[in-house]
N, C-alpha and C positions, 0 to 999 in steps of 0.2 A: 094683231090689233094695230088699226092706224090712230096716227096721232092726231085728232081733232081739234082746232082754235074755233074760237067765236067769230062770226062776219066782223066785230069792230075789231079783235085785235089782229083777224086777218089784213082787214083793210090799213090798221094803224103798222102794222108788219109790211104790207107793198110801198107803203108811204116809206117806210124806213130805208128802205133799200131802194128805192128809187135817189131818195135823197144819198144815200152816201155813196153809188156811183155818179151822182151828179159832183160830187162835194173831194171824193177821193181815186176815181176812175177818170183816163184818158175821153172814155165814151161814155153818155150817157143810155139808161135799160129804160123802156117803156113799162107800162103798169103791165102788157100781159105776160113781158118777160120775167118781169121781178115777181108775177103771180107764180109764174114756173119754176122761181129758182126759190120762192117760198116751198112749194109742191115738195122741191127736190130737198133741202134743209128738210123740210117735215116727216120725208118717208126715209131717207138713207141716213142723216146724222140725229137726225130725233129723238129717237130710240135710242140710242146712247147716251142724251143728256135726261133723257126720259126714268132707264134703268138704274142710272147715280142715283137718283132723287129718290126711286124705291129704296132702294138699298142706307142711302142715309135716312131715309124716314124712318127703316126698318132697325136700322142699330138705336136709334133714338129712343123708337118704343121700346124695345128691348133692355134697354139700360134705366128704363123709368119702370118697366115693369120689376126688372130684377131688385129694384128699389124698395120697392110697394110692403114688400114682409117686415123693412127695416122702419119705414115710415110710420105703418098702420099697426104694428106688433103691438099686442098685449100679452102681457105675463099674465098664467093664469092661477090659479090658489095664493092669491096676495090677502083674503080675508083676514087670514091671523097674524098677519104680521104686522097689521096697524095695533092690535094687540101685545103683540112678543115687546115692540119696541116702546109700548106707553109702560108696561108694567118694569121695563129695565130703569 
């Protein structure tokens, strides 16, 4: 599965890295370089900031699921005991 961005945040992503080899590099990258070197970020390291985020997502639900029993719990046969404790 490749990793997919939107036209504006591709293009808001070439602007990005145009700018900071303007800003922190000896040479300045053009737009079709910095599209390439998005291309290359999107397919070889992507996927690894891609896989964290499943993975945290997935302990997250997890831990709100394993919750859910404690949250949502009801005691069940509680009828008589609003009785047991009026007649004590």
């Amino acid at each position: 599965m490749s990793i997919e961005i939107s036209k504006d945040a591709r293009k808001e992503a070439v602007a990005s890295i145009e700018r900071y080899f303007k800003e922190n590099m000896e040479e300045r990258i053009g737009n079709i370089a910095a599209g390439a070197l998005l291309n290359f970020f999107l397919e070889d390291i992507g996927p690894v900031i891609y896989n964290q985020a499943v993975a945290d997502v997935q302990e997250r639900l997890q831990a709100q699921v394993a919750e859910v029993d404690i949250e949502i719990h009801e005691d069940a046969f509680t009828y008589w005991r609003k009785f047991d404790r009026a007649g004590r």
